[in-house]
N, C-alpha and C positions, 0 to 999 in steps of 0.2 A: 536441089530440086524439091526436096520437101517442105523447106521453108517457104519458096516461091508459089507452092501449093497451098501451105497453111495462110500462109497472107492472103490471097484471091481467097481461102473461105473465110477469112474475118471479116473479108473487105464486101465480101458479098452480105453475110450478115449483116452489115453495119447499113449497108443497103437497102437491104430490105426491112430491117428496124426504123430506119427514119422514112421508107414508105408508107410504115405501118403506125407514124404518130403524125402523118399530116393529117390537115384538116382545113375545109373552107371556109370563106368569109358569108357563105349564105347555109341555115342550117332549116334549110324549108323541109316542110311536113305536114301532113293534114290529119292526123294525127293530135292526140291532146299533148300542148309541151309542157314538161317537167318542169319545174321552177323552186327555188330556194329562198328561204326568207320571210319573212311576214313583208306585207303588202304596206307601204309608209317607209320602209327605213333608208338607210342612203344609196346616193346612187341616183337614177331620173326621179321624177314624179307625174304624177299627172292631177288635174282638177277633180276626178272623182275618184268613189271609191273603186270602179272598173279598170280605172288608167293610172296605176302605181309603180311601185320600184321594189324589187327584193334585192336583196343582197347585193352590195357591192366592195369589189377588191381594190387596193392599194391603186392609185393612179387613176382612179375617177371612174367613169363608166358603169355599169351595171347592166342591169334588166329596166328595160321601157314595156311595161304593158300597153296596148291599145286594144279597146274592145270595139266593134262596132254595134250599133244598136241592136238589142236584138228584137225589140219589133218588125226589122226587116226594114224601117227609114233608111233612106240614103244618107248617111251620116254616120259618125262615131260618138263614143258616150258623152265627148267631152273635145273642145276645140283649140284648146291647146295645153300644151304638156313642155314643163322642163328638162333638162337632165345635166347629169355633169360629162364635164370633157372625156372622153376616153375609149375602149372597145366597149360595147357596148351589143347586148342582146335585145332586139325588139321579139316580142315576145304578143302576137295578134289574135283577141277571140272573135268570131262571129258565132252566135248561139241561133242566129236564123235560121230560114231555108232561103234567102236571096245569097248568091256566092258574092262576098266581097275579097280583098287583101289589103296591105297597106303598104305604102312605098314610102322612104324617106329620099327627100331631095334637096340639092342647097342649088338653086337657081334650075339651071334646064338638067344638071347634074344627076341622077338618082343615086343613090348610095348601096341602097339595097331595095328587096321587093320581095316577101312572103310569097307564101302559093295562093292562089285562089280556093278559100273554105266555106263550107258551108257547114253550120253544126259541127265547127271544129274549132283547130286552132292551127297555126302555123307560125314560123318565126325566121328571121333571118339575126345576121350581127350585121355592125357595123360600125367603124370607127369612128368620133364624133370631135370635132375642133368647135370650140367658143365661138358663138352664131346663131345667128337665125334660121331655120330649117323648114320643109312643108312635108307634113305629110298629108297621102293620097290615098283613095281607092283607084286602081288602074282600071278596074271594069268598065268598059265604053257608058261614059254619057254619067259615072258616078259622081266622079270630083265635080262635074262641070253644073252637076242638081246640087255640089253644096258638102259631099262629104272631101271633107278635108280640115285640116288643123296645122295650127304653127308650133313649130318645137324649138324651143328655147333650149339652148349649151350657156352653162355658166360656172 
């Protein structure tokens, strides 16, 4: 009887140990996100200095920055951005007062979608396969004025 005791409380620990290191594939926040790395190094990139890459781990993927303008244009800093194959954190600023976000999508597909920020920032992850990609601001009537960008996996 006591062993059949001490098992059910390992087995519960071990239960709620592995509840307690899950984690999602979307890590949204509006909120400013933390980031590692200088801005250039491996991992995605992007055309400007606003849309870069920090830190990347073994097996590709990294941090994708996208900033959108922060004049408040319907647009983001820069209209398209690489990155390499793998999990990957998109990692979005808007420094305006117009609320935008940004979505990655491969065809009608979306992959992931930030929160909606204003004078913030937000982020999501997402797995990335060698491709062509689009990102988006979801906000009605955004993409369709123009803010949007192609994301290159290579």
């Amino acid at each position: 009887m006591k062993r059949l005791t001490a098992l059910l409380v390992v087995c519960g620990l071990a239960v709620f140990g592995l509840a307690a290191c899950g984690s999602s594939n979307n890590d949204n926040s509006s909120s400013n996100a933390t980031t590692t790395g200088a801005s250039g190094a491996s991992g995605a990139s992007g055309a400007s200095g606003a849309s870069g890459s920090t830190g990347s781990t073994s097996g590709g993927g990294g941090t994708l920055k996208v900033a959108a303008d922060p004049s408040g244009a319907l647009k983001f800093t820069t209209s398209t951005l690489t990155a390499k194959p793998g999990k990957t954190k998109v990692v979005f600023t808007n420094k305006s007062s117009v609320p935008h976000d940004v979505s990655i999508a491969k065809g009608s597909s979306k992959l992931g979608t930030t929160n909606v920020v204003t004078s913030g920032s937000a982020s999501t992850t997402v797995t990335l396969k060698a491709g062509t990609y689009t990102y988006f601001c979801t906000v009605d009537g955004h993409e369709q004025a123009g803010m949007k960008g192609t994301l290159t996996v290579k």
